[in-house]
VOBAPA-742137 format. One record per residue (C-alpha): x, y, z. Coordinates in pm, whole numbers, padded with zeros to 5 digits, always signed. Layout:
BEGIN
XYZ ...
// end
This chain:
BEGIN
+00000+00000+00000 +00247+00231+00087 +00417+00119-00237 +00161+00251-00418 +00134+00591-00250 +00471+00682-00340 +00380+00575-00671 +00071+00766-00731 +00263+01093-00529 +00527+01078-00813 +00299+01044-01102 +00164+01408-00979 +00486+01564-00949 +00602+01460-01245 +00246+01618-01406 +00260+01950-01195 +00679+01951-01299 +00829+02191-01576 +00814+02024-01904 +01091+02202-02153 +01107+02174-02498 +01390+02341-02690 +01449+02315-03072 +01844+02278-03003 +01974+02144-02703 +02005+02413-02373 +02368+02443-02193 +02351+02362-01798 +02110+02559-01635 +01851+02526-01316 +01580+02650-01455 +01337+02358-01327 +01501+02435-00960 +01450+02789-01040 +01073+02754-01121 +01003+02492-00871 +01096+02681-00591 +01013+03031-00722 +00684+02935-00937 +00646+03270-01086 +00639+03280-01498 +00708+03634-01539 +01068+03631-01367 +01145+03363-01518 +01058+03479-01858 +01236+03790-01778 +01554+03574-01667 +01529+03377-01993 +01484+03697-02218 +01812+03868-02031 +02021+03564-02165 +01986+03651-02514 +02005+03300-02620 +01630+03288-02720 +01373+03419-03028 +01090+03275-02898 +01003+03215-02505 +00620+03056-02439 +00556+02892-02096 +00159+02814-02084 +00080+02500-01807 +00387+02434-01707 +00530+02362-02043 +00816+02573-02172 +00853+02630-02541 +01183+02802-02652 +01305+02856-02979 +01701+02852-02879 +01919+03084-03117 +02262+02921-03283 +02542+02911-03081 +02893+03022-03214 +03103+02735-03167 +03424+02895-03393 +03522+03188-03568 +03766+03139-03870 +03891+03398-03992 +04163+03433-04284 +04295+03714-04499 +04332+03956-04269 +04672+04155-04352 +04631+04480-04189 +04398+04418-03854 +04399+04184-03600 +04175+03956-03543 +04005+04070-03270 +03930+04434-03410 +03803+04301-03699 +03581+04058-03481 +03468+04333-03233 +03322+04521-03586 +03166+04227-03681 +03040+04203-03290 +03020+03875-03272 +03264+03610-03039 +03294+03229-02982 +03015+03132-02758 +02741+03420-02822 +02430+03312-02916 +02295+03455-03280 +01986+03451-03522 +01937+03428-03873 +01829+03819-03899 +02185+03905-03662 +02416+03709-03883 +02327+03861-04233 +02501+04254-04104 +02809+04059-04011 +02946+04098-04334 +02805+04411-04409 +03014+04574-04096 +03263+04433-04223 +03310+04509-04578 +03216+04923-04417 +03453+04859-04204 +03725+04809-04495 +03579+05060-04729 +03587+05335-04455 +03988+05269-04398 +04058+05247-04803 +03997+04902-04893 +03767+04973-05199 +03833+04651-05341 +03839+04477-05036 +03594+04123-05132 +03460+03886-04834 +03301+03595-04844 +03129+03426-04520 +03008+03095-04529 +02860+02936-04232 +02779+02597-04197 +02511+02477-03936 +02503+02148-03676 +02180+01951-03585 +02277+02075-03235 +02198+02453-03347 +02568+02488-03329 +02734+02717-03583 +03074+02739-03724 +03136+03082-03925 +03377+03101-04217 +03505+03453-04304 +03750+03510-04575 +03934+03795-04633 +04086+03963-04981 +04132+04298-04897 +04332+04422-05184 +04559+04753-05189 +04497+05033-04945 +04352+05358-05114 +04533+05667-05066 +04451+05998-05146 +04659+06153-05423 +04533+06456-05494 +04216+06675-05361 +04024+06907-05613 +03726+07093-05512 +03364+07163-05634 +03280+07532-05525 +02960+07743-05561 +03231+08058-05554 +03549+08115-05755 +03861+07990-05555 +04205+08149-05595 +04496+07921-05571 +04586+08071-05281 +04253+07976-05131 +04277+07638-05272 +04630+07564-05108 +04519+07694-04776 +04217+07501-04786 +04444+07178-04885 +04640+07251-04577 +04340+07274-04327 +04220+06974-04489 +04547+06779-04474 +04402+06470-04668 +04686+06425-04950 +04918+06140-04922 +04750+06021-04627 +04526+05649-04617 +04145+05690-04737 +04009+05712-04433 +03641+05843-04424 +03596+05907-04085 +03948+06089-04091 +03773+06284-04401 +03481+06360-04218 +03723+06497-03933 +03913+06717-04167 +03589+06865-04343 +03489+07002-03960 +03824+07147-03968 +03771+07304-04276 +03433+07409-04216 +03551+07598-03865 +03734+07791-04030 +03505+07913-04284 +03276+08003-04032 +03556+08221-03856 +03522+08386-04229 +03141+08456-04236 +03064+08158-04412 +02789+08072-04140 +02617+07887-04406 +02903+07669-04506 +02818+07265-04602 +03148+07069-04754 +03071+06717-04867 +03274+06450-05057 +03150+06424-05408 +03363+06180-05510 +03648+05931-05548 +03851+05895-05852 +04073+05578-05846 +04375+05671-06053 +04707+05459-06121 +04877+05273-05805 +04601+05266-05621 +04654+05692-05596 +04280+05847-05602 +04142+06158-05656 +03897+06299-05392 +03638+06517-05546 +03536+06790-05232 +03213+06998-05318 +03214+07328-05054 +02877+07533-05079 +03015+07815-04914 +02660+07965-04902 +02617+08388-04807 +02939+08547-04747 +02816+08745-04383 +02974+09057-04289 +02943+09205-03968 +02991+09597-03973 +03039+09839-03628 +02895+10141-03641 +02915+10366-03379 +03130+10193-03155 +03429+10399-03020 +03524+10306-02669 +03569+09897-02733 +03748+09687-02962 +03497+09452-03308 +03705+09145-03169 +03490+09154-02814 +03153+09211-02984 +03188+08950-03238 +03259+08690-02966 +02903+08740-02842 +02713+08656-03149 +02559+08304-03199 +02557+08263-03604 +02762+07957-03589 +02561+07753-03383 +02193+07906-03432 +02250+08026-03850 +02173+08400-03925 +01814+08492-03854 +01625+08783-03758 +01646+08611-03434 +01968+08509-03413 +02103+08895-03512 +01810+09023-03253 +02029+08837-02989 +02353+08964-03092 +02234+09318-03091 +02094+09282-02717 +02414+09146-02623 +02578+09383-02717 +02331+09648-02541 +02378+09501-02224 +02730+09457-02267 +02744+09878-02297 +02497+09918-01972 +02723+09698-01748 +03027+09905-01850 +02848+10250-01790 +02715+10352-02078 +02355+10324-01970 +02168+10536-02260 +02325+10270-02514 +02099+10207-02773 +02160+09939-03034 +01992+09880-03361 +02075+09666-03687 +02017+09688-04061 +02115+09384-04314 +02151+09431-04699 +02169+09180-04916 +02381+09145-05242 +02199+08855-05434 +02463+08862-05746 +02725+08837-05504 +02586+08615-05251 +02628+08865-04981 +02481+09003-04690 +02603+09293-04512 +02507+09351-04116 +02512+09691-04009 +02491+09726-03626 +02419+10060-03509 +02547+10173-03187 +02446+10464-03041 +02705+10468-02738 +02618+10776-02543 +02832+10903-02269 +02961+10612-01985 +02791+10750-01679 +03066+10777-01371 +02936+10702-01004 +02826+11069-00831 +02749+10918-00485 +02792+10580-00321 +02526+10470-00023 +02649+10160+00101 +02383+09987+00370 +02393+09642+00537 +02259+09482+00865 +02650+09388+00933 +02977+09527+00887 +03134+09410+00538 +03452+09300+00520 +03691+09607+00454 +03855+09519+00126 +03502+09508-00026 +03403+09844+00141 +03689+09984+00010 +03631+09822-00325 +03292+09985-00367 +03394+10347-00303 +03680+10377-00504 +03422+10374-00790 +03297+10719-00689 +03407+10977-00964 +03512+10652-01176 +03275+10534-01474 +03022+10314-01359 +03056+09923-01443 +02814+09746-01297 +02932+09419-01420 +03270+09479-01205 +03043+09547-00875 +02812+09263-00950 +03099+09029-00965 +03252+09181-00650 +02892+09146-00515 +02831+08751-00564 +03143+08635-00416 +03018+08797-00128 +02744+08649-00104 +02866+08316-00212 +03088+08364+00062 +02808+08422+00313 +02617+08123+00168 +02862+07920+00211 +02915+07963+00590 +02576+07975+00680 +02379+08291+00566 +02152+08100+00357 +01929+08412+00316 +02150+08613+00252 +02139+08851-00067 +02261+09194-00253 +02042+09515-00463 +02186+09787-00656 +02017+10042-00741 +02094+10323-00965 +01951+10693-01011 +02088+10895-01281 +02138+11235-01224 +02290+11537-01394 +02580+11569-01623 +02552+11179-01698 +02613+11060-01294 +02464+10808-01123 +02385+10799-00762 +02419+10430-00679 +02230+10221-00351 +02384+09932-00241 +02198+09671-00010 +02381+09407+00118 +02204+09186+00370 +02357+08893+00571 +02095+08759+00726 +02095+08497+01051 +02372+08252+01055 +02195+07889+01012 +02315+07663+01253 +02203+07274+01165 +02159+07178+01611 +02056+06860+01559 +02035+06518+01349 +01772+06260+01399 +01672+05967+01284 +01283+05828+01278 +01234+05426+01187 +01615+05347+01104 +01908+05457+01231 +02247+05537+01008 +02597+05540+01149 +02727+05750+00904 +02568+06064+01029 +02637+06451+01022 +02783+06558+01320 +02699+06861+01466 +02664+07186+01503 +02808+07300+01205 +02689+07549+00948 +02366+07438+00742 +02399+07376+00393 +02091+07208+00217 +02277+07060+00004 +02458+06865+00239 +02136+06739+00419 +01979+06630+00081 +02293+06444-00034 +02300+06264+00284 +01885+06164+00185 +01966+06017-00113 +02324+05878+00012 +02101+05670+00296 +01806+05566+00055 +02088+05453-00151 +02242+05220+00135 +01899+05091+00229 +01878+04949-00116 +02199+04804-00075 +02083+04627+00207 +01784+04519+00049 +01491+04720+00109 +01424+04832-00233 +01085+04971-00122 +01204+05191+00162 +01246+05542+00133 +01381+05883+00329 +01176+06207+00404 +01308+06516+00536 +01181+06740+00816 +01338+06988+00902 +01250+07243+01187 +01411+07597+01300 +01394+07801+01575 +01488+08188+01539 +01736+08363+01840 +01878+08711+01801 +02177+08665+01581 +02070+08276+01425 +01886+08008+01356 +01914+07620+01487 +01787+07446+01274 +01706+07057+01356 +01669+06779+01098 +01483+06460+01108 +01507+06165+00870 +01255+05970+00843 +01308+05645+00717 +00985+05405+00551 +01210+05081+00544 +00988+04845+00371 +01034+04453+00387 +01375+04344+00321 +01396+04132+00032 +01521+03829+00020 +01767+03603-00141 +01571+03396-00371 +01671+03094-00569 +01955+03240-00829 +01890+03163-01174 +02215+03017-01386 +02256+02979-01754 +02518+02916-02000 +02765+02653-01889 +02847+02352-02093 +03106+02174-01899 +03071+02361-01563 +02775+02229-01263 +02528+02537-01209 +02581+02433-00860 +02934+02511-00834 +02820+02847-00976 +02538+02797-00694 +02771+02747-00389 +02912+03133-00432 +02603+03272-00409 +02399+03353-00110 +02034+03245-00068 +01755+03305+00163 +01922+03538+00357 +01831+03933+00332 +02004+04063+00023 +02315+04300+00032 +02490+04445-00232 +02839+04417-00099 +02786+04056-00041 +02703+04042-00416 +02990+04234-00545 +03199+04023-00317 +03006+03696-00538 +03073+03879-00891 +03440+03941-00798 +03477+03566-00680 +03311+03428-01023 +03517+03713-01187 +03834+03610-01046 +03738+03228-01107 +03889+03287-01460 +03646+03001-01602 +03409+03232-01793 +03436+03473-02111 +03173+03668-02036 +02931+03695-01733 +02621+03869-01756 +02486+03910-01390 +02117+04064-01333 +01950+04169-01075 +01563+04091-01074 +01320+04194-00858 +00993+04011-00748 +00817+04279-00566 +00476+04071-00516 +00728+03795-00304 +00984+04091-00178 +01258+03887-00379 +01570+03977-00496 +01658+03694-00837 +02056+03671-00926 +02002+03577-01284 +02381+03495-01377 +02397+03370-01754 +02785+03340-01887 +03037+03212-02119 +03250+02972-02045 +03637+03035-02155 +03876+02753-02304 +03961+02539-02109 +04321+02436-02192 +04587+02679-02333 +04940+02584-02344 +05210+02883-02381 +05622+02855-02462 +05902+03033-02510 +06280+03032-02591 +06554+03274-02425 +06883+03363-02367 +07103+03503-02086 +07501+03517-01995 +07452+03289-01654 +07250+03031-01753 +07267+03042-02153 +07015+02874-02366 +06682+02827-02216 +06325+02703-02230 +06007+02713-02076 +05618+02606-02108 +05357+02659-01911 +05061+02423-01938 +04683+02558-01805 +04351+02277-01789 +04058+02481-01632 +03690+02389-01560 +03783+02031-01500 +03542+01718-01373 +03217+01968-01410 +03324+02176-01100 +03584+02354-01193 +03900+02206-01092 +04180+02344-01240 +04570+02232-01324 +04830+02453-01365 +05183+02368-01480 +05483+02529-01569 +05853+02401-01657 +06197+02574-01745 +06456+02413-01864 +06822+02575-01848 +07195+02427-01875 +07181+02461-01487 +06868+02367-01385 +06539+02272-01431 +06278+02497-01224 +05872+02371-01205 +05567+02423-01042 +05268+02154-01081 +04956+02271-00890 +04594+02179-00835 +04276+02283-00691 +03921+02462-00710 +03870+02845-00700 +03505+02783-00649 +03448+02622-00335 +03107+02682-00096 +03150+02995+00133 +03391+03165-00107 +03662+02940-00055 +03969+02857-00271 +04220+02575-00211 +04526+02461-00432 +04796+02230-00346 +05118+02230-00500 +05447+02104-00583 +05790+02291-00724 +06093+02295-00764 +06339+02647-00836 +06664+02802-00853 +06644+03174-00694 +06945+03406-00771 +07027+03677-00480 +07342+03884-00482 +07535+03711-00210 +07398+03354-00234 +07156+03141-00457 +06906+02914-00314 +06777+02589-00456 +06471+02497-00302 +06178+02250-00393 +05883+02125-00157 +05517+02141-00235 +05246+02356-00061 +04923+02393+00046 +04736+02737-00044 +04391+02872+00071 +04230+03159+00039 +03870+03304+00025 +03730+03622-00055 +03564+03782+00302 +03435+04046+00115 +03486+04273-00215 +03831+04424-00040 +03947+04175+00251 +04093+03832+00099 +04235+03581+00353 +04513+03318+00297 +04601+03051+00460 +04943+02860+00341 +05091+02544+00455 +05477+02461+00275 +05710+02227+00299 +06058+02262+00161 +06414+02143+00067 +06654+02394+00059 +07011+02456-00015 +07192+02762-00058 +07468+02768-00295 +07794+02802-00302 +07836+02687+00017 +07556+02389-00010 +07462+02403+00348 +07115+02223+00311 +06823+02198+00612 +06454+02139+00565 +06205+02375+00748 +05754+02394+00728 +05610+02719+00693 +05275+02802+00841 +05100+03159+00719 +04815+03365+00737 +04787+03666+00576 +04521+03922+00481 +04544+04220+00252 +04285+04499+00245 +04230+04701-00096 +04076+05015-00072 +04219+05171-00368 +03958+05336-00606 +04147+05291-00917 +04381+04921-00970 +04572+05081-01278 +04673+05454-01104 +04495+05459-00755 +04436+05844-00702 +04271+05771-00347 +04227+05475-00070 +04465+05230+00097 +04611+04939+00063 +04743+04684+00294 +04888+04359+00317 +04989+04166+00664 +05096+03822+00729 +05255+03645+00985 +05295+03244+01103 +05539+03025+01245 +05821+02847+01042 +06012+02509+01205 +06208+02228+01134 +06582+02317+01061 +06535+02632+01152 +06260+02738+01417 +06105+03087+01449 +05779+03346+01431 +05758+03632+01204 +05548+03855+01086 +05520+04120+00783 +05348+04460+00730 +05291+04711+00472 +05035+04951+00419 +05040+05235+00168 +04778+05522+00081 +04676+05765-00169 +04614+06153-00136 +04502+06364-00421 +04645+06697-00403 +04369+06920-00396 +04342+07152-00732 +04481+06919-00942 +04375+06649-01164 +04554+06373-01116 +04821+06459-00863 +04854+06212-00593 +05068+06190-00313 +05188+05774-00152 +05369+05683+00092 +05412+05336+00215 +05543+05198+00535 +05646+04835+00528 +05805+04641+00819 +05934+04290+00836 +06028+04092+01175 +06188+03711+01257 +06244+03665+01608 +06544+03455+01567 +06868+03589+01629 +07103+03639+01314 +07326+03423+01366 +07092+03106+01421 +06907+03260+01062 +07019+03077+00754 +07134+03309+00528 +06852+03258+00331 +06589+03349+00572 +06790+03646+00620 +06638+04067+00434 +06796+04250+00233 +06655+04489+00064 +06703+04777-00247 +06608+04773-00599 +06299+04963-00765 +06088+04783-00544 +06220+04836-00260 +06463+05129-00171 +06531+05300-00470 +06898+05429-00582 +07031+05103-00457 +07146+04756-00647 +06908+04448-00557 +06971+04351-00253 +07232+04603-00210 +07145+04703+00151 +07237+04392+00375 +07424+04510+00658 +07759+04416+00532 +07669+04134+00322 +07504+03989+00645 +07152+04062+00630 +06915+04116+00890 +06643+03959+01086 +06435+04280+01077 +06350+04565+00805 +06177+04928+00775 +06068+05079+00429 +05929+05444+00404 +05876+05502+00027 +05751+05886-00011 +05616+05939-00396 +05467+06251-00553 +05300+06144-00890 +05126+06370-01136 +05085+06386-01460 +05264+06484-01808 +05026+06357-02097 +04750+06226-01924 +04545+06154-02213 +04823+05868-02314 +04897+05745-01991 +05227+05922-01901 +05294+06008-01578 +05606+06160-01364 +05719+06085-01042 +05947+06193-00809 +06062+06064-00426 +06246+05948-00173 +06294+05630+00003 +06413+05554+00319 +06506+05190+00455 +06750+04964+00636 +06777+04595+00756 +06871+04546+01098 +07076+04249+01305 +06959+04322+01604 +06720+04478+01854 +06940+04744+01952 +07024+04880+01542 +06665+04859+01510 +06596+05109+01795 +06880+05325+01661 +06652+05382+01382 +06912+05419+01082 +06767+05487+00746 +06972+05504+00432 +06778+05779+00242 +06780+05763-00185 +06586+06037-00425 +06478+06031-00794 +06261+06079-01014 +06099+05903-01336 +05829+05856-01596 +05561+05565-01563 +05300+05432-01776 +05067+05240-01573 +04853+05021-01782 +04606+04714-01670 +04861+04455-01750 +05098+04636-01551 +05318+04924-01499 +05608+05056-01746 +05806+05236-01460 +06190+05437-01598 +06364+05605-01307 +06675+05785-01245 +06761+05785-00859 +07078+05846-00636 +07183+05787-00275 +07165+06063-00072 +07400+05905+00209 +07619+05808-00039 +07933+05527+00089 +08236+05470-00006 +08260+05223-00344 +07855+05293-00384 +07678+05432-00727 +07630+05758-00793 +07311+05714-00950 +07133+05436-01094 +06886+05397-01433 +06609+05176-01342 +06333+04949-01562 +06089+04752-01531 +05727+04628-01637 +05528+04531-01327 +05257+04579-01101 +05208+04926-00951 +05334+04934-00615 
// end
């Protein structure tokens, strides 16, 4: 009996379960988990839909209909001569693993063969085949003859006017189009330059065009340039005697609005009011145009009747407070002196700005002026302060935020409504997408100010929750290892999610993710539709080189990702020298539950130092996991061989570490603000026995005023508690090079060749920039740093101090650092200066 329950329970699951039916097979997904647990058909419609792998979505009853696009499998492309791949690929946009129609496939070619034709390929033929699977998986074909570049010869030019050659080599030179590629959007680029300049003429009418391309012998052509100049405008003063054309002609608007009655309206008040704010207050200013049809001209006459500038006969000055001095003084030295009003207005507003700005919200200016006889003007100034605003007090009503205003301090609205929408912004990071903040905000008036009290009130809403994350688009990969990074059923927060991204981001298994956040608003649900692209999973890399110490040499580096449907991943590499042979094997998941990733390891190398080598091999244990989008913890367990050569004293030791770094930097390619720091420390025995630990924290200050200025300075500290001599040299610091302490030789600062079982670092940098548009940066600094033997050199405090300065060129692969440094506490035997390289990380 009970047999038969089960049975007759699992025949109406299976009839109340998602039925989906696909013309080409679907990649890994949960979208029966989703639905089970969620049961709501729009979200998932919407989560299908914001995959872009569909034409057709229809879920009626439980059945799901889709009508799955073709998948891009490969791209082959040949022919190509004068652009990579990739470019030409990006203009086609299309990539190995998007999903594509019928309708999407046809302007692939078309992009392409623009593409070619704007850059000079006239002849340029492709041909695109594509050839289909039963699977719905596509392979496309593109081939490539792009023929000989176009260049442009010679330009002639179509013109509604006579052109002297004079005018035709200047406009040759503004166009600067001969001898160059055929580029159309560099032709379209010169014809603005051309047509600027016209309009600096009076040719506020101008249109230039390409008529056409002759292709001559050589592939030279000949580029046919029609210019309708249009009405040749001239502007004519009349009247004015006390300023200079060149100022009134800046204030028209003819090349942006055409000339109109309106347009020369507007010029002619400008210029009016320009005459009243310099004095002149019976200005009057009137135009006249006449036209010259045969010559396609049009002359415009403005009349200005100037008057005589009124000076200042008397100067009343009131206010409710005393104004500063150099502003009282400012205002009566216009008495006898001709009135400009523009002058005292300017004065005026950064006065009140002032005010404003430290309180006297109400605050406010009036000038009046009375003409008089003998064109004077008796002027009345107001200037009223008003009550200082004093915000007393901050409170909060149904939520309360730590980051608050602390008070008293002036009152400025604008800080209080930033602060609104900076809180409603971190409730919806935390989830309650329905809350929201209202102001209220009460004052109470004393003699000289005004408290004023503000209350938030906060509606929070229900938090939303986690719900069951919808995943698309893997082939090889489990959604549930996908899954285990992500957090469900607890309250949603955005940090947590940017913490998941990064993780998935950082996974290196995917081309492209697409992450979406969906909301169910009925349920109070927050859906993390993730759809993505997986990347190749094997790629195998070589190279050959050559050096003075260890000659001819070889190495290959072997990657296998997204392994066993969960991601495991094997990493290899191998070099192989006349002296040795250096390797690292290692294996392991970077997407474990909770955030976790865990490798283990095995290597062997050959380290050179400048007073010993070391040979060491061993293998390792490494985990790590990502506490949040800036903490990342590590946990490391080695074991290791070592020898240090030449003297081939050998002794075995096991290294236990934890360390933690902390990026707050808001820029990884030129950080111009936040921190940065890194910290371990553990416990290393065997041969040798000892604790250490290691510190080093740097930050970022943008000078204010400038753009990208920034001053860093980092202070880094290493300790073993071991005394020197029990430390094999090898476990000994030593510091210098451009990493380090600048101006010195690698390793150049060792205490006599000895080393030491402590080190400081100060590195002081002042960075700004020289051609910021390409990158280029200068730098100049100084470094401080010593190792130290023992506790009582390290409380002596020595520092050997370097300067310098350099260019760098940070760039997302790295940084492309030149520098030119010297010791300031310069020793006997020691450089003068050095000339340092490198391509690395920013540091």
């Amino acid at each position: 009996m009970k047999i038969y329950i089960l049975f007759i329970l699992f025949l109406i699951n299976i009839s109340f379960a998602l039925q989906i039916k696909s013309n080409f097979p679907l990649p890994q997904n949960n979208i029966k988990e989703f639905y089970t647990n969620e049961k709501n058909k729009e979200i998932l419609i919407k989560a299908l839909k914001n995959t872009g792998s569909f034409e057709q979505i229809n879920l009626k009853e439980n059945k799901l209909i889709l009508k799955r696009k073709y998948l891009i499998r490969k791209i082959h492309l040949k022919g190509n001569k004068s652009f990579w791949k990739k470019e030409l690929i990006g203009i086609a946009g299309i990539y190995e693993g998007q999903y594509i129609s019928d309708k999407e496939i046809y302007p692939v070619l078309l992009k392409l063969r623009q593409f070619y034709i704007n850059n000079g390929f006239f002849d340029v033929n492709i041909k695109m085949k594509t050839s289909f699977k039963n699977n719905g998986d596509i392979n496309i074909h593109i081939h490539i003859n792009e023929g000989k570049r176009k260049y442009i010869k010679n330009v002639k030019f179509i013109s509604d006017i006579i052109l002297s050659k004079e005018e035709e080599k200047k406009y040759k030179k503004i166009l600067n189009l001969e001898n160059k590629p055929l580029n159309f959007p560099l032709i379209e680029k010169s014809f603005r330059n051309l047509t600027s300049y016209l309009q600096k003429k009076g040719y506020f009418d101008t249109y230039i065009y390409l008529h056409s391309i002759y292709i001559q012998k050589k592939e030279k052509s000949l580029a046919i340039v029609n210019i309708i100049h249009g009405t040749h405008y001239k502007i004519k003063f009349i009247g004015n005697n006390s300023f200079s054309e060149k100022i009134f002609k800046k204030l028209h608007t003819f090349t942006e609005d055409g000339v109109n009655l309106y347009s020369i309206e507007k010029f002619a008040s400008k210029i009016k009011e320009f005459y009243k704010k310099n004095g002149f207050l019976d200005a009057d200013v009137d135009f006249l145009t006449e036209e010259n049809i045969s010559k396609k001209e049009t002359l415009i006459k403005i009349f200005i009747y100037e008057g005589k500038p009124y000076k200042v006969n008397n100067i009343r000055v009131s206010s409710d407070t005393n104004i500063p001095k150099n502003v009282d003084k400012f205002l009566k030295s216009f008495k006898g002196r001709i009135y400009k009003k523009a002058e005292i207005e300017d004065r005026l507003r950064k006065l009140i700005s002032y005010y404003r700005k430290n309180g006297y919200i109400n605050s406010y200016y009036v000038i009046k002026d009375k003409k008089v006889k003998n064109s004077f003007v008796d002027l009345y100034i107001e200037i009223y302060k008003g009550k200082i605003y004093l915000l007393s007090k901050v409170k909060f009503e149904g939520y309360t935020f730590k980051n608050t205003i602390d008070t008293p301090i002036t009152y400025k609205p604008e800080i209080i409504i930033r602060k609104k929408l900076e809180y409603e912004k971190y409730l919806k990071s935390l989830g309650y997408f329905n809350s929201k903040v209202e102001l209220k905000v009460k004052t109470k008036i004393y003699k000289n100010k005004v408290k004023v009290s503000v209350i938030y009130i906060t509606y929070l809403g229900k938090r939303y929750k986690n719900a069951t994350p919808f995943i698309y688009g893997t082939w090889k990969l489990k959604p549930k290892a996908i899954s285990w990074i992500l957090d469900k059923g607890e309250g949603f927060d955005k940090d947590n999610y940017d913490n998941e991204l990064n993780t998935l981001y950082t996974s290196y298994l995917f081309k492209f993710l697409n992450p979406t956040l969906i909301l169910d608003k009925k349920n109070k649900k927050v859906i993390k539709a993730i759809s993505v692209v997986e990347e190749k999973r094997g790629n195998i890399q070589g190279s050959i080189a050559y050096n003075s110490v260890e000659k001819l040499k070889g190495s290959v580096s072997l990657a296998l990702k997204n392994l066993f449907n969960y991601g495991f991943e094997i990493n290899s590499y191998v070099e192989l020298s006349q002296i040795n042979i250096n390797y690292r094997v290692s294996a392991g998941y970077r997407l474990l539950p909770k955030k976790f990733q865990s490798f283990i390891g095995a290597y062997s190398s050959y380290q050179y130092h400048r007073y010993y080598d070391l040979l060491n091999s061993g293998f390792d244990i490494n985990i790590s996991r990502n506490a949040n989008k800036w903490v990342i913890q590590r946990l490391k367990i080695d074991f290791s061989n070592n020898k240090i050569k030449p003297s081939n004293y050998f002794y075995k030791k096991y290294t236990f570490l934890f360390s933690l770094s902390d990026d707050h930097r808001n820029n990884k390619i030129y950080p111009t603000s936040g921190y940065y720091f890194r910290g371990s420390t553990g416990y290393i025995t065997g041969d040798v026995v000892y604790p250490f630990v290691d510190l080093s924290f740097r930050y970022y200050y943008k000078i204010p005023f400038t753009e990208k200025s920034i001053f860093t300075q980092r202070t880094y500290f290493g300790a073993k508690f071991k005394s020197l001599e029990k430390l094999p040299l090898s476990e000994r610091y030593f510091i210098g090079g451009i990493f380090t302490v600048r101006g010195f030789a690698y390793e150049e600062v060792s205490n006599y060749g000895n080393g030491g079982n402590s080190f400081i670092i100060l590195n002081n940098e002042l960075r700004f920039p020289i051609l910021s548009k390409y990158s280029l940066y200068g730098f100049t600094f100084i470094d401080l740093g010593n190792v130290y033997g023992n506790k009582k050199t390290l409380e002596k405090f020595y520092l050997r101090k370097t300067t310098g300065f350099g260019l760098m060129v940070p760039t997302p692969a790295g940084s492309f650092m030149f520098g030119i440094s010297t010791i300031l506490d310069r020793k006997q035997d020691e450089d003068k200066y050095r000339i340092e390289f490198s391509i690395s990380s920013i540091f």
